[in-house]
KEKE-3310 file (N, C-alpha, C; in steps of 0.2 Angstrom, whole numbers, plus 5000, padded with zeros to 4 digits):
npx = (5799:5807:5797:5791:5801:5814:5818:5807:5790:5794:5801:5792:5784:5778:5764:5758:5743:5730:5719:5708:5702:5703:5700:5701:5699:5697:5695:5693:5692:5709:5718:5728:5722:5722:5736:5742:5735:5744:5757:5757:5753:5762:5772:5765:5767:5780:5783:5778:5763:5749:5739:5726:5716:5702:5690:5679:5670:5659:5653:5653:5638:5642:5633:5622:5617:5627:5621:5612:5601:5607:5621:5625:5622:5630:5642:5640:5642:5655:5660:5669:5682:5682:5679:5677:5661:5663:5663:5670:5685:5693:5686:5676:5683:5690:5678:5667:5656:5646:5650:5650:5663:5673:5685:5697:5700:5701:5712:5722:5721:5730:5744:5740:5738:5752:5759:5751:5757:5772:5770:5763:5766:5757:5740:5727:5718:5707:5699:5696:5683:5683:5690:5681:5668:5657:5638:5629:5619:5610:5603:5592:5576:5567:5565:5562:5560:5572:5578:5571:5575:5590:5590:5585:5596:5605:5600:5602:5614:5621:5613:5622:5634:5631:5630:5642:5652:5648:5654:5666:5671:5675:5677:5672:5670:5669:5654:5648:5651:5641:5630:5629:5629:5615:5608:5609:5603:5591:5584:5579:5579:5567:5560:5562:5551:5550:5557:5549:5540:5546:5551:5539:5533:5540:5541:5527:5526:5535:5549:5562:5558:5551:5550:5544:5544:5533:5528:5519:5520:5514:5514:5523:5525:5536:5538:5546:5544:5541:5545:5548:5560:5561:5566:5564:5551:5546:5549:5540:5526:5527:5529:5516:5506:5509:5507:5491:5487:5479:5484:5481:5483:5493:5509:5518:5523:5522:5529:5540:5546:5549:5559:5571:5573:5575:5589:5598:5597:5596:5609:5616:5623:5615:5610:5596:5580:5574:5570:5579:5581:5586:5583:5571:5565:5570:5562:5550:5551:5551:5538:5531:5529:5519:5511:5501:5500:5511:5518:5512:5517:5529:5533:5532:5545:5554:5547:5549:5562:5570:5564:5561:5568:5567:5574:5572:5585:5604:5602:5607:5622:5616:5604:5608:5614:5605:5594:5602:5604:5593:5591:5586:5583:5590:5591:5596:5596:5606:5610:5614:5602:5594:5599:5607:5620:5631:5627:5629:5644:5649:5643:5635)
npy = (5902:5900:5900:5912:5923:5927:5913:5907:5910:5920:5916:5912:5918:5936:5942:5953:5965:5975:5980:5986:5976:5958:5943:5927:5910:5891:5875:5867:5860:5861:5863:5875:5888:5896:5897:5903:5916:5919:5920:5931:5941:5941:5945:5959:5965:5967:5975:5988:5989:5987:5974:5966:5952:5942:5928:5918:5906:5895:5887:5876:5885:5898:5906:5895:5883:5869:5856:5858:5855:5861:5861:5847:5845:5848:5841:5830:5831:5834:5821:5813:5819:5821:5829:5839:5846:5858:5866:5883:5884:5892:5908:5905:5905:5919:5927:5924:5917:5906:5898:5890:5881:5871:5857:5857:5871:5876:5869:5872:5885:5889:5891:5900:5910:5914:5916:5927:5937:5936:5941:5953:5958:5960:5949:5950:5943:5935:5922:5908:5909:5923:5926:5923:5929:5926:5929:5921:5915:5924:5925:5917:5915:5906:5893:5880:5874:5873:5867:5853:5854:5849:5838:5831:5831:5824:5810:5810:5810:5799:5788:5789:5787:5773:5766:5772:5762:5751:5749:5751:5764:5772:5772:5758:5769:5780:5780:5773:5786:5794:5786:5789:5803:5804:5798:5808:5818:5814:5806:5794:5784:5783:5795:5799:5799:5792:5783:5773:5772:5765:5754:5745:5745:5738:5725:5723:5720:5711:5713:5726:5743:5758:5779:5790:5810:5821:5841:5846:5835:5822:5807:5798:5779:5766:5751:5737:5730:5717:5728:5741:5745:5749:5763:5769:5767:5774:5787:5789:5787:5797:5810:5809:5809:5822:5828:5826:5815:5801:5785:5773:5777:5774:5783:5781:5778:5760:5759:5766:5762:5747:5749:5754:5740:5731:5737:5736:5723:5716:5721:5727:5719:5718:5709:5713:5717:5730:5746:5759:5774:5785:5781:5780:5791:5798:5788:5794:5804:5806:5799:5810:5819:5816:5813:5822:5819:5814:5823:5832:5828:5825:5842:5843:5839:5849:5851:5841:5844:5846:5837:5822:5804:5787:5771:5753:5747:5747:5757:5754:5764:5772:5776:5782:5794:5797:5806:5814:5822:5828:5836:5828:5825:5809:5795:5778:5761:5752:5737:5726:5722:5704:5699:5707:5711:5714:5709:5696:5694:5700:5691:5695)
npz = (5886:5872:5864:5864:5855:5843:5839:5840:5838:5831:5821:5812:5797:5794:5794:5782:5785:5779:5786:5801:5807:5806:5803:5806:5800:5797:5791:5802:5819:5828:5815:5816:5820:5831:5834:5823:5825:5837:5836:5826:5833:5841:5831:5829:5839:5840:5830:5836:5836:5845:5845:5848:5855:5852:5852:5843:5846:5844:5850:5865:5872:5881:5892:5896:5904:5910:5908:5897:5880:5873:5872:5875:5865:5856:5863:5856:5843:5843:5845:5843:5844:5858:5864:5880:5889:5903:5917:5917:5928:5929:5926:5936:5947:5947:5946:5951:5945:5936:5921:5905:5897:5886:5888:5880:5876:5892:5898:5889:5894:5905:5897:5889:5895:5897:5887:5883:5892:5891:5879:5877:5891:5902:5905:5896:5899:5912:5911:5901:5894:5895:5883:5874:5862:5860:5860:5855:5865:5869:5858:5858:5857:5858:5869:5872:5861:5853:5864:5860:5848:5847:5856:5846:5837:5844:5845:5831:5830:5839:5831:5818:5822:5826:5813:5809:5814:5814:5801:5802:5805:5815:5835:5847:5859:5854:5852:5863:5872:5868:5869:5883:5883:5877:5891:5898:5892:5895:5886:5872:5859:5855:5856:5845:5832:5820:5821:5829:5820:5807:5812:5816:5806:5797:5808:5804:5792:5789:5781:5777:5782:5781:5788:5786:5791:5790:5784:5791:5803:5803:5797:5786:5777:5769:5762:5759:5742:5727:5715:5722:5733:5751:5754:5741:5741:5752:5749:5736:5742:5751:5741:5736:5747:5750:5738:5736:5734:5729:5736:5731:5718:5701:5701:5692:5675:5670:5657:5661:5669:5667:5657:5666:5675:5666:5659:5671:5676:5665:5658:5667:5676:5690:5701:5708:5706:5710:5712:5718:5725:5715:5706:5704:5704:5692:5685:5688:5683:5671:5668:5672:5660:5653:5663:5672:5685:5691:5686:5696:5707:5708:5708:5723:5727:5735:5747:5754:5761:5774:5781:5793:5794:5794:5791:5794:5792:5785:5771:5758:5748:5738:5741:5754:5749:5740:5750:5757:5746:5745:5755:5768:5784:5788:5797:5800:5807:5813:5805:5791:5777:5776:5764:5759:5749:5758:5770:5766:5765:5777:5785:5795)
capx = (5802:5807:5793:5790:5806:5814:5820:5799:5787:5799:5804:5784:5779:5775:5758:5755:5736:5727:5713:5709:5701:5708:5697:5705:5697:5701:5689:5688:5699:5716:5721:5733:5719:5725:5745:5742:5733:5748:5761:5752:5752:5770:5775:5764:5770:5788:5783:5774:5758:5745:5732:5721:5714:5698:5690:5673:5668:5649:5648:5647:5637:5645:5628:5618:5618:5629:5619:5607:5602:5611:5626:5625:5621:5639:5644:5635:5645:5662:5661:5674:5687:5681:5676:5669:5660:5664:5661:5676:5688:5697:5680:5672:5688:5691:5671:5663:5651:5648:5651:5652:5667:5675:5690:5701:5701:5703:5717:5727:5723:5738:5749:5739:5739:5759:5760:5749:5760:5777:5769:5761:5768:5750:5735:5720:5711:5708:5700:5697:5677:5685:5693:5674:5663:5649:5634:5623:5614:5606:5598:5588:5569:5561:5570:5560:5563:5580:5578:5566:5581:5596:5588:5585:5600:5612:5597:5604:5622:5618:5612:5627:5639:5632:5631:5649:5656:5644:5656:5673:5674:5674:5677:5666:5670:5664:5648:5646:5648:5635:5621:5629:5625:5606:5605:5609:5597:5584:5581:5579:5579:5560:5561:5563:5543:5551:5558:5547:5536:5548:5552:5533:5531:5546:5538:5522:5528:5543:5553:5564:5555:5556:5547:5546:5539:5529:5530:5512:5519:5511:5520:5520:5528:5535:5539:5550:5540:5547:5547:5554:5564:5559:5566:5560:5541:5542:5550:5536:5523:5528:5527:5509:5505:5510:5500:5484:5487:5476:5490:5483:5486:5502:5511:5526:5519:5524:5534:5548:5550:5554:5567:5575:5574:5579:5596:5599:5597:5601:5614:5622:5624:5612:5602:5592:5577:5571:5573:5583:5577:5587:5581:5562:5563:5572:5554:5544:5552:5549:5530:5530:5530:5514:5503:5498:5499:5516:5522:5510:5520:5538:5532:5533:5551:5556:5545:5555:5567:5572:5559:5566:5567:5572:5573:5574:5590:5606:5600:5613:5625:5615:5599:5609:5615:5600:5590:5607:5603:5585:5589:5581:5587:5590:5594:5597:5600:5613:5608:5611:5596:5598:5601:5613:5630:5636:5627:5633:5650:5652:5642:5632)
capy = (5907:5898:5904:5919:5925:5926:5907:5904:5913:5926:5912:5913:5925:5939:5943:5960:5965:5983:5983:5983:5968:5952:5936:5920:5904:5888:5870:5863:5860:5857:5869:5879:5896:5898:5897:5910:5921:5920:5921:5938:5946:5944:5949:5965:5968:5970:5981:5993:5988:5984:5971:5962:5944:5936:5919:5916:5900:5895:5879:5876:5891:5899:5907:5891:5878:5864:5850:5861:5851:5864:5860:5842:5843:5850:5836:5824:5833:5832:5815:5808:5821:5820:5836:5837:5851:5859:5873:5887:5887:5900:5912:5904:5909:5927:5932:5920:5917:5900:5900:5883:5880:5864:5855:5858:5877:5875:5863:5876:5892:5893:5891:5904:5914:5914:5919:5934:5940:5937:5945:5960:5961:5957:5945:5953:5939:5930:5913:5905:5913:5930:5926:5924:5935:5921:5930:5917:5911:5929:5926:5909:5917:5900:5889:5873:5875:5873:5860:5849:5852:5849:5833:5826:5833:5819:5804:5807:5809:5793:5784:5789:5783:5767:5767:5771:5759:5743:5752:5751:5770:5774:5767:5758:5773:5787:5778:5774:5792:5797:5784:5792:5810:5804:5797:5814:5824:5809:5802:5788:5784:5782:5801:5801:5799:5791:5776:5769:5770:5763:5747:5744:5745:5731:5721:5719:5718:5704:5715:5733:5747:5768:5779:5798:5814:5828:5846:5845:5831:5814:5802:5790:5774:5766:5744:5733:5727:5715:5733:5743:5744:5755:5770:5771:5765:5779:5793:5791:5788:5806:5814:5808:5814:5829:5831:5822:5810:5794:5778:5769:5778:5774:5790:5781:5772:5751:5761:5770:5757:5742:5747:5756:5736:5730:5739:5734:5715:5713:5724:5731:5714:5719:5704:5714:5722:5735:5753:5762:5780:5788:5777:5780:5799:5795:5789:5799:5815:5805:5800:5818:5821:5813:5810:5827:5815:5812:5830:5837:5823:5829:5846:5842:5837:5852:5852:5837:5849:5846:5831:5819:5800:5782:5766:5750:5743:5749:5755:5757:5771:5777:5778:5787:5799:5803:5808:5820:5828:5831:5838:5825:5822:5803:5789:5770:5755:5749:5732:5726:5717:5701:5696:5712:5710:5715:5705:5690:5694:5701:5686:5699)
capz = (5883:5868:5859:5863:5853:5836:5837:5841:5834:5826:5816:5806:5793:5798:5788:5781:5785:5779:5789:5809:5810:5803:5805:5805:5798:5795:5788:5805:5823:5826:5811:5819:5818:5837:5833:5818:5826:5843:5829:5823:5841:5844:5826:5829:5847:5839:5827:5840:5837:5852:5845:5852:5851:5854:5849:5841:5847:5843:5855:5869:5873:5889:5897:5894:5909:5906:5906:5894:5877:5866:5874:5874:5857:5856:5864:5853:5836:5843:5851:5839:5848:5864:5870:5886:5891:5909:5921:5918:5933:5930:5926:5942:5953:5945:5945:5956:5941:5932:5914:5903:5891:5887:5892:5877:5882:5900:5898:5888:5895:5908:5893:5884:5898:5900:5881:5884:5898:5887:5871:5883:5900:5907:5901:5896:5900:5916:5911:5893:5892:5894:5877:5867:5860:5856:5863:5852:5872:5871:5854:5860:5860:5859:5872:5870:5851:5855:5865:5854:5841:5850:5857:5839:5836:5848:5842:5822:5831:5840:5823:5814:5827:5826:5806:5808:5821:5810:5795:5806:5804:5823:5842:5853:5867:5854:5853:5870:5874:5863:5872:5889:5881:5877:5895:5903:5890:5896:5878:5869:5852:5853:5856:5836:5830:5813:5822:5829:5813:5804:5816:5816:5800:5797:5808:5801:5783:5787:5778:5776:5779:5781:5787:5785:5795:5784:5788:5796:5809:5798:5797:5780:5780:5764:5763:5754:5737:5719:5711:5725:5739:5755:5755:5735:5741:5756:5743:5732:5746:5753:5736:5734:5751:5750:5731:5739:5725:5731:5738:5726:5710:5700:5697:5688:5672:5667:5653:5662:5674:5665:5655:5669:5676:5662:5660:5678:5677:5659:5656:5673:5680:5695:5701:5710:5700:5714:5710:5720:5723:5711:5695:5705:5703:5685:5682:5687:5681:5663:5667:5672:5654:5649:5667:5677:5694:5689:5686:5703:5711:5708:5713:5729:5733:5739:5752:5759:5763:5781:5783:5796:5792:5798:5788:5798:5789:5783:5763:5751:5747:5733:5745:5757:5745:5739:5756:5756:5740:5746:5763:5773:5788:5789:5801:5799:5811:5810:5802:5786:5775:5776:5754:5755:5748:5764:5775:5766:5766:5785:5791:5802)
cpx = (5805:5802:5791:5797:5807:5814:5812:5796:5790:5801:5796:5784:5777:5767:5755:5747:5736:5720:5714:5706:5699:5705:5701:5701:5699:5693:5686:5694:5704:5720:5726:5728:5722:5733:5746:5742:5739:5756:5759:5754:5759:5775:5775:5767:5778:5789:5778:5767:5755:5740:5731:5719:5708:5695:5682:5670:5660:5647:5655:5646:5638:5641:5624:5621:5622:5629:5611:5607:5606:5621:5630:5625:5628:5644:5645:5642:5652:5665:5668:5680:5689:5682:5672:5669:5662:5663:5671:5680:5691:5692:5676:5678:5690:5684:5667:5656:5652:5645:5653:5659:5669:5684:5699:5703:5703:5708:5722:5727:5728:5743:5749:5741:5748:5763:5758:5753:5765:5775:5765:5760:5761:5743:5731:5714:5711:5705:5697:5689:5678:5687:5687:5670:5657:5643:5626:5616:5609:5600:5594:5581:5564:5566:5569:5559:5569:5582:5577:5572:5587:5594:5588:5592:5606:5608:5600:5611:5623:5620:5618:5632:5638:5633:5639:5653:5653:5651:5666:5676:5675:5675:5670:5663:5666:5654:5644:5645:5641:5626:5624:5626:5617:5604:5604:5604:5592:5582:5583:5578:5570:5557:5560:5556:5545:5553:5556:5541:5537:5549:5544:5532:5535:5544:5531:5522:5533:5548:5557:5558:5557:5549:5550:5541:5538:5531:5526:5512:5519:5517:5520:5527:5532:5539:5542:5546:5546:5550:5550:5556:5561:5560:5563:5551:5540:5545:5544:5527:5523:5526:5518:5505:5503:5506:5494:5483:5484:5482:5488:5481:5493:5502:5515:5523:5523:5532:5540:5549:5555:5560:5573:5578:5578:5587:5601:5602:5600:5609:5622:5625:5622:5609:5597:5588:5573:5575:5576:5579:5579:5585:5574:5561:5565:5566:5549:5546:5551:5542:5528:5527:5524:5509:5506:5500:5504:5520:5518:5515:5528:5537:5533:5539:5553:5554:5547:5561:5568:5567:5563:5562:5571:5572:5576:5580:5595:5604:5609:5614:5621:5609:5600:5611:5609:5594:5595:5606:5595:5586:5587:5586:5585:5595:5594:5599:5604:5614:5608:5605:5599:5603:5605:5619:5635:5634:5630:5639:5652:5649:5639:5623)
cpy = (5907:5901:5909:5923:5923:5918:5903:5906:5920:5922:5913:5918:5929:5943:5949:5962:5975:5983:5980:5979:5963:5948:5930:5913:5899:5882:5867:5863:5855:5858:5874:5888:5901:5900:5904:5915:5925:5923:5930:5944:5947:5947:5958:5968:5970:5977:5988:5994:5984:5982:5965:5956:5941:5931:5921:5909:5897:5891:5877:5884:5894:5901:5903:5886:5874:5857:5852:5855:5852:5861:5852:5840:5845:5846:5832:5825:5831:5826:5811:5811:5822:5825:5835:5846:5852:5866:5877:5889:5893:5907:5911:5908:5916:5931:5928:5919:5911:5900:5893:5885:5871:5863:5855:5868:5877:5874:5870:5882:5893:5894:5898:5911:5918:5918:5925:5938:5940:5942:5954:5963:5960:5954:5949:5948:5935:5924:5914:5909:5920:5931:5925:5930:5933:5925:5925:5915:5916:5929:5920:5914:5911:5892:5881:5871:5872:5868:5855:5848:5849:5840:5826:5827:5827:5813:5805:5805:5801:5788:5783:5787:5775:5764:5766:5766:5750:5744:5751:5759:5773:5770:5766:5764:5780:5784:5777:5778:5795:5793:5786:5800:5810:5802:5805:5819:5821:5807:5797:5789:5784:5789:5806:5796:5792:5783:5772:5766:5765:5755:5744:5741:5739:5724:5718:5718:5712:5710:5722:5738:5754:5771:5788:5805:5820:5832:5847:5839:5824:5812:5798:5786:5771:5756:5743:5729:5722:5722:5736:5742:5751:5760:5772:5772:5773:5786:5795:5791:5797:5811:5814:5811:5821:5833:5831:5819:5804:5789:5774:5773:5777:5779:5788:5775:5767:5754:5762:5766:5752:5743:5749:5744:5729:5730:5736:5728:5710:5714:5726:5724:5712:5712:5707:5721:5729:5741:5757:5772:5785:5788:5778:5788:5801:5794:5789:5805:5810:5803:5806:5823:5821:5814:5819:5825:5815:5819:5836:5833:5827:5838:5847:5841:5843:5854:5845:5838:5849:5840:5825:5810:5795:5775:5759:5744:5749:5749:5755:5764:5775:5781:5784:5792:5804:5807:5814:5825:5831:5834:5835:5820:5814:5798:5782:5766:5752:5742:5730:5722:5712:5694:5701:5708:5710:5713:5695:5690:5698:5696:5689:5697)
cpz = (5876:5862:5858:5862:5847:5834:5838:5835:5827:5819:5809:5802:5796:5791:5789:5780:5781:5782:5797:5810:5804:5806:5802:5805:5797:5792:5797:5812:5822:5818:5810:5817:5824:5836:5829:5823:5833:5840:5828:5828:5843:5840:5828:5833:5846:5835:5828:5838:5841:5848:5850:5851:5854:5849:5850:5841:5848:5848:5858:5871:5881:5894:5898:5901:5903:5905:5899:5885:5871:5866:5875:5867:5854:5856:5860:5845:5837:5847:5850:5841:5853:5868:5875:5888:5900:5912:5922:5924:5936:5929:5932:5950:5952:5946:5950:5951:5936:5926:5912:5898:5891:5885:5888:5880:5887:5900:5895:5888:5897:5903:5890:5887:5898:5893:5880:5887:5895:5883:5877:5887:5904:5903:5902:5897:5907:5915:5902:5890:5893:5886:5871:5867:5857:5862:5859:5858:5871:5866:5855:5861:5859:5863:5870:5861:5850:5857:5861:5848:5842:5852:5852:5836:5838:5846:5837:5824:5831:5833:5820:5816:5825:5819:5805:5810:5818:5804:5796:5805:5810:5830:5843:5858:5862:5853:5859:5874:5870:5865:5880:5889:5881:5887:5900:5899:5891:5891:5877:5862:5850:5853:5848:5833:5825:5815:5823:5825:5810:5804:5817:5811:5797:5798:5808:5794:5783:5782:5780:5776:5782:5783:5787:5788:5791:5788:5792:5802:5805:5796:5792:5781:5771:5764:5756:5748:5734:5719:5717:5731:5743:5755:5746:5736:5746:5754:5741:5737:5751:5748:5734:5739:5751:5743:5734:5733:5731:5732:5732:5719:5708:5696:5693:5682:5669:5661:5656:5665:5672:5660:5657:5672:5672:5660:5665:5678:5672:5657:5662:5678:5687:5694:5707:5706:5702:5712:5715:5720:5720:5704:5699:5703:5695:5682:5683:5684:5673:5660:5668:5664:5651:5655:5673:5686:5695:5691:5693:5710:5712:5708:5720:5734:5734:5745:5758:5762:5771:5787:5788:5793:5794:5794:5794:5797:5787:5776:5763:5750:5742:5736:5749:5753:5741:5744:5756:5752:5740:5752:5765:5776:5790:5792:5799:5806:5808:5810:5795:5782:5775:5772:5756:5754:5754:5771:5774:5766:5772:5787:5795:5804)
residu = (UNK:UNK:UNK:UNK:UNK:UNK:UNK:UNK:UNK:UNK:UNK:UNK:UNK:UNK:UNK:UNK:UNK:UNK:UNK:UNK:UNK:UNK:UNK:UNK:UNK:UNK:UNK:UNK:UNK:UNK:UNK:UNK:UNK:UNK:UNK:UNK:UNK:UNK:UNK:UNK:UNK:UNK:UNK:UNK:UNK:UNK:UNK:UNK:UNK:UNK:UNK:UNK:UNK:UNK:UNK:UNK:UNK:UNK:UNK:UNK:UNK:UNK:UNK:UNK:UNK:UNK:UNK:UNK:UNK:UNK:UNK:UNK:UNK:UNK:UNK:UNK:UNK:UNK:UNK:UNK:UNK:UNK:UNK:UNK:UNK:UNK:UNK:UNK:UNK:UNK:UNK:UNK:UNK:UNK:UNK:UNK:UNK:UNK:UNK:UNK:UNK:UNK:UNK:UNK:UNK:UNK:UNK:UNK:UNK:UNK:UNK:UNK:UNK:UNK:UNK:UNK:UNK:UNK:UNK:UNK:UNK:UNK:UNK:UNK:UNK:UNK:UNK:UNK:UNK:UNK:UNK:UNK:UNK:UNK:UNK:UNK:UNK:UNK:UNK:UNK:UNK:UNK:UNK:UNK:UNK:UNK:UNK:UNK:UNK:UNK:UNK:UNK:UNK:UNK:UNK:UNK:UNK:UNK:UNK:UNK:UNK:UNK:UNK:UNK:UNK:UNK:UNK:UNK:UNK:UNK:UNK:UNK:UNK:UNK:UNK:UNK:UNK:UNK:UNK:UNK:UNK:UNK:UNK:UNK:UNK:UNK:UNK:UNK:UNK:UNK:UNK:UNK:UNK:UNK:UNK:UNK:UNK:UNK:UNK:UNK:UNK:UNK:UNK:UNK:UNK:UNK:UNK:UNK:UNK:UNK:UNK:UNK:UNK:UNK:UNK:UNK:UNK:UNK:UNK:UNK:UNK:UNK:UNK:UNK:UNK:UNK:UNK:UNK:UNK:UNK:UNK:UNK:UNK:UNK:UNK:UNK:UNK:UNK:UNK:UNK:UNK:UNK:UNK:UNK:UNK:UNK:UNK:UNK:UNK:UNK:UNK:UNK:UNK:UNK:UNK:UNK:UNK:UNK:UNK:UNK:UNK:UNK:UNK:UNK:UNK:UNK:UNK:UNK:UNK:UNK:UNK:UNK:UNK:UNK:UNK:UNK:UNK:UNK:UNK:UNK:UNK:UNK:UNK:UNK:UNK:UNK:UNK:UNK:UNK:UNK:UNK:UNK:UNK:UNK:UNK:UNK:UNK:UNK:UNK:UNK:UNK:UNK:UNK:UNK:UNK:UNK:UNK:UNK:UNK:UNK:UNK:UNK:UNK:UNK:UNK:UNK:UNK:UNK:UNK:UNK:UNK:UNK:UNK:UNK:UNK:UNK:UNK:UNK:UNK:UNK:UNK:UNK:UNK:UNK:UNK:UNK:UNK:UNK:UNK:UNK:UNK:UNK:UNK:UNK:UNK:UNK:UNK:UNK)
# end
C-alpha cells in the first residue's frame, strides 16, 4: 500500500509526455525501465489519465518451445544473471495454453499484478506473457537457420565463459551452466567447424594455431612462425584466399616488415619479434602501395565480416581486438602459450 501512494510512487517525478506512446529504454537490465514506467501509470492515474503499459521483451521468445535453441541461446547470453527460462504459470492456469518466459518475470508478477489492481482497480493482465508484445516467434521463416545460429550461438557463449573464468572475470557456476545449456541443445564444441581445425592444426605444428571459416564454408588455418604469430599467419592466409593469391606468394614485402620489428625489439622493449595482426595489416596496407597482390589482398577484409574463428591459445589483447574491429566472430581456449607473460607469471 506504501507505494502505491504519495509517500511511494507519488514521491517520483512526475514526467510530462506530448505524445500517446512513450517508449521507455535503458542500456541493459536491472535499470529501473519497469519502476519508471509503474511510477508513470500511477502519476497519470491521478491526473485522470487511463494508460496503459506493456513490455517489449525480445528473449526468451514466448511461442517457441522451451527447450528450443533460440531460447537457450537466451539462456546462454544472460548466464552471468541467471536467468532461467520457464513455462508461464500464470498464462498456463488462466488459458490452459503453454507459453515460455523466464523466472525473473514470473517471480515478480504477483507483485506486479497487486500494483495493477492499486493503480486501476483490476489488472489487465492475467500472467507475465500477457504483458509482451514480442511477436518476433512469428517472423522465424527459416527454423533450421535459427537453429544452426542459436547453437553457435551458446559454443561462443561457452568459450567466453571459459576465457573469462581463466581471466577471474566470472564464477565457476556461470560456466557450468553454459556446458549444462550445450548439453540440452545436444552440442559440443566440435559443433563449431573452426575448432577442431584449429586444435589439429596445433597439433601438428607443436605450436599456436587458428583457424578460420570463409563465407563459402573453407576453412584456412594459419600457424605460429619466427615472423608471425597465428592469428597474423591465419589473417593474411584468409586475405590471400579470398584474392586467389597462391600461399606461396609474399604479399607483405622484407621492407615494411623489418622495421616494423625493428621498433618492436629495439625500440619498444618487446622481445618478441612476431607481428601481431595489427602491425601485419600496417604492412600490408604499405606494400599495398607498390605490389598489386598486396593491394587485391587488403580488398578483401571486408568480406571477413561475420567469418567465424578459433585459435587454439589465449592470443593477446591486441589480437583479440582486432578480430572485433573486423567482425569476426572469434573463440579461444582458454590456455595461455606457454613463453606468454601470462603463463609465466600464473604458473598455469
Amino acid at each position: 500500500p506504501l507505494i502505491i501512494s504519495d509517500e511511494g510512487y507519488g514521491k517520483n517525478d512526475y514526467i510530462k509526455t506530448s505524445r500517446p506512446l512513450v517508449i521507455v529504454t535503458a542500456p541493459g537490465p536491472g535499470s529501473g525501465k519497469m519502476a519508471a514506467c509503474l511510477s508513470q501509470l500511477y502519476h497519470e492515474h491521478k491526473r485522470g489519465v487511463l494508460a496503459g503499459y506493456a513490455k517489449f521483451e525480445t528473449f526468451p521468445i514466448w511461442n517457441l518451445p522451451l527447450k528450443h535453441p533460440v531460447n537457450l541461446a537466451y539462456e546462454a547470453a544472460t548466464a552471468d544473471l541467471n536467468d532461467i527460462n520457464m513455462i508461464d504459470p500464470f498464462h498456463l492456469e488462466a488459458y490452459g495454453e503453454t507459453t515460455v518466459n523466464y523466472n525473473r518475470d514470473v517471480e515478480i508478477f504477483p507483485v506486479l499484478n497487486t500494483i495493477f489492481e492499486k493503480i486501476y482497480g483490476e489488472s489487465p493482465y492475467k500472467s507475465p506473457t500477457d504483458m509482451g508484445v514480442n511477436m518476433a516467434g512469428n517472423c522465424i521463416c527459416n527454423d533450421d537457420a535459427c537453429r544452426n545460429a542459436s547453437c553457435q550461438e551458446i559454443i561462443r557463449r561457452y568459450y567466453a565463459s571459459r576465457r573469462r573464468l581463466l581471466l577471474g572475470a566470472c564464477s565457476e557456476e556461470e560456466t557450468y551452466k553454459l556446458e549444462m545449456l550445450m548439453n540440452q541443445a545436444d552440442i559440443t564444441v566440435h559443433d563449431r567447424p573452426v575448432v577442431d581445425a584449429a586444435l589439429t592444426e596445433s597439433e601438428r605444428t607443436g605450436g599456436p594455431a587458428a583457424a578460420l571459416e570463409l563465407p563459402d564454408g573453407s576453412i584456412v588455418t594459419g600457424k605460429t612462425s619466427d615472423l608471425l604469430g597465428a592469428c597474423s599467419a591465419l589473417l593474411l592466409n584468409a586475405l590471400k584466399e579470398l584474392a586467389g593469391i597462391g600461399h606461396e606468394i609474399k604479399i607483405i614485402s622484407p621492407q615494411a616488415i623489418e622495421p616494423i620489428q625493428s621498433l618492436k625489439t629495439k625500440y619498444l622493449g618487446s622481445h618478441n619479434p612476431r607481428l601481431h595482426t595489427d602491425e601485419v595489416l600496417i604492412a600490408l596496407s604499405v606494400s599495398a602501395a607498390t605490389s598489386e597482390d598486396a593491394k587485391l589482398a587488403m580488398e578483401q577484409l571486408p568480406k571477413l565480416k561475420g567469418c567465424q574463428a578459433h585459435v587454439s591459445v589465449m592470443p593477446g589483447s591486441v589480437d583479440i581486438k582486432q578480430f572485433k574491429l573486423l567482425s569476426i566472430q572469434a573463440t579461444f581456449e582458454a590456455k595461455y602459450e606457454k613463453n606468454s607473460v601470462f603463463f609465466n607469471n600464473k604458473g598455469v
